[in-house]
C-alpha positions in Angstrom: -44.0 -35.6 54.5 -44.2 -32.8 52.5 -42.9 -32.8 49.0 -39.4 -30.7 48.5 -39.9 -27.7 46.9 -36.9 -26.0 44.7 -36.5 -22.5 44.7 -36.8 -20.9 41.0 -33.6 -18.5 41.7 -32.0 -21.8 42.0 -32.1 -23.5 38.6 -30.3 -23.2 35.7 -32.9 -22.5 32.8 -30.8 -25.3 30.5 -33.4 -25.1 28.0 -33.5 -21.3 27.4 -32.2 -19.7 24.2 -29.1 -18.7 26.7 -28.3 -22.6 27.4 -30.0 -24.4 24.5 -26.5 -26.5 24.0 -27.6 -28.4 27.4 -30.6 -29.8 26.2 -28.3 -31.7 23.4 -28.2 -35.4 23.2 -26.1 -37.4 21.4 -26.0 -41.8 20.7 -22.2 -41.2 21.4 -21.2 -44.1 23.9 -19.3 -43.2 27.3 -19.4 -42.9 30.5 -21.6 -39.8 31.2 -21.1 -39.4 35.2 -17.5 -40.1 34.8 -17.1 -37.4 32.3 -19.5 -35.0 34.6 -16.8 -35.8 37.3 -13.6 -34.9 35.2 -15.2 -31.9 34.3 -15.7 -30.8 37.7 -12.3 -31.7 38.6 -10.7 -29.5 35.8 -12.7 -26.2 36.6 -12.7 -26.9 40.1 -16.2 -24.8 41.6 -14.7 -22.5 44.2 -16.5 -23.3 47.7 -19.3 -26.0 46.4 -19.9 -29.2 46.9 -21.4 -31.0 43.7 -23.7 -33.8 43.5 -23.6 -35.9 40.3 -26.7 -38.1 39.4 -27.7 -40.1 36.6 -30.9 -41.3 34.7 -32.3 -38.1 34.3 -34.6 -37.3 31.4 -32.8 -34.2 31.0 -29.6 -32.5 31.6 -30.4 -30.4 34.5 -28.3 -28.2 37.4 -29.6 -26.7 40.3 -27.8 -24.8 43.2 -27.9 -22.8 46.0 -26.4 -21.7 49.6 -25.5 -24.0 52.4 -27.3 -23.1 55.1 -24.8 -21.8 58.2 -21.7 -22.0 55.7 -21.1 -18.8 54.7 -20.1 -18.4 51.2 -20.6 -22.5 50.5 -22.6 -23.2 48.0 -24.3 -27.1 46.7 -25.0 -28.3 43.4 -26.6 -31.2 41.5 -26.0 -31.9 38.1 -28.5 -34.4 36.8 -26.7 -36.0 33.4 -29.3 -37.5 31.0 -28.6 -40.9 29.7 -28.4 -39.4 26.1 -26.2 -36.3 27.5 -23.7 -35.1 25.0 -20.2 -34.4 26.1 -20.8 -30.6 24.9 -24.0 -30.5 27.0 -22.3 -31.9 30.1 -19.4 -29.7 29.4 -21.4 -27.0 29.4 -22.9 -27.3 32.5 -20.5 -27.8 34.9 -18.9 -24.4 33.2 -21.7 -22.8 34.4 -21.7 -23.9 38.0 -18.2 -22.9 37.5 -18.5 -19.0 36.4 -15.8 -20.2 33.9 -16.0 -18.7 29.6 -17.8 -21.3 27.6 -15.0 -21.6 24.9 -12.5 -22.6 28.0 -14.9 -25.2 29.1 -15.6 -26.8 25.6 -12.2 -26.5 24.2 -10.4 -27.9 27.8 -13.1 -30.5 28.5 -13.7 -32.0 25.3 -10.0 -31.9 25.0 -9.3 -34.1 27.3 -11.9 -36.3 26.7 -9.7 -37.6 23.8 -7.1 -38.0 25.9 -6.5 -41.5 27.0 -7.3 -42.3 30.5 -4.3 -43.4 33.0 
């Protein structure tokens, strides 16, 4: 079986100069996935389907087309186990096209909200 091979065009550089805030970690405890998920459910991706794992050594995103669906598009976003909330916050805004200071200020936001 041959070993699957990601397409540069279709990762996020999170440790660039441009997305340095990803790479940040904090000892904060909470529940990282569930937090990716409310993200994604605030700024809402038009048209992709998004994959949320855990356990990764770094916060990481990739994404790309799905084949014969015009227009759809997948995404993962690996959440490190020392993620911070601005880090994870930040890169679900990115699959989302949405302004960085929207993302922060409505995610972290309602991370202090109490859950129902």
């Amino acid at each position: 079986m041959r070993p699957l091979q990601v397409h540069p065009d279709h990762v996020l550089p999170v440790a660039s100069d441009r997305f340095g805030a990803l790479a940040e970690t904090s000892d904060e405890r909470f529940d990282r996935a569930s937090f990716a998920r409310q993200a994604v459910d605030l700024v809402r991706p038009a048209r992709m389907t998004v994959a949320i794992c855990e356990g990764s050594s770094r916060m990481r995103v990739e994404s790309g087309p799905i084949w014969g669906r015009r227009g759809e598009t997948w995404a993962l976003v690996a959440v490190s186990d020392r993620a911070s909330r601005r880090a994870i916050a930040l890169a679900v805004a990115t699959l989302a096209r949405v302004p960085r200071a929207y993302a922060l200020d409505a995610l972290l936001d309602s991370a202090s909200e109490p859950a129902p």
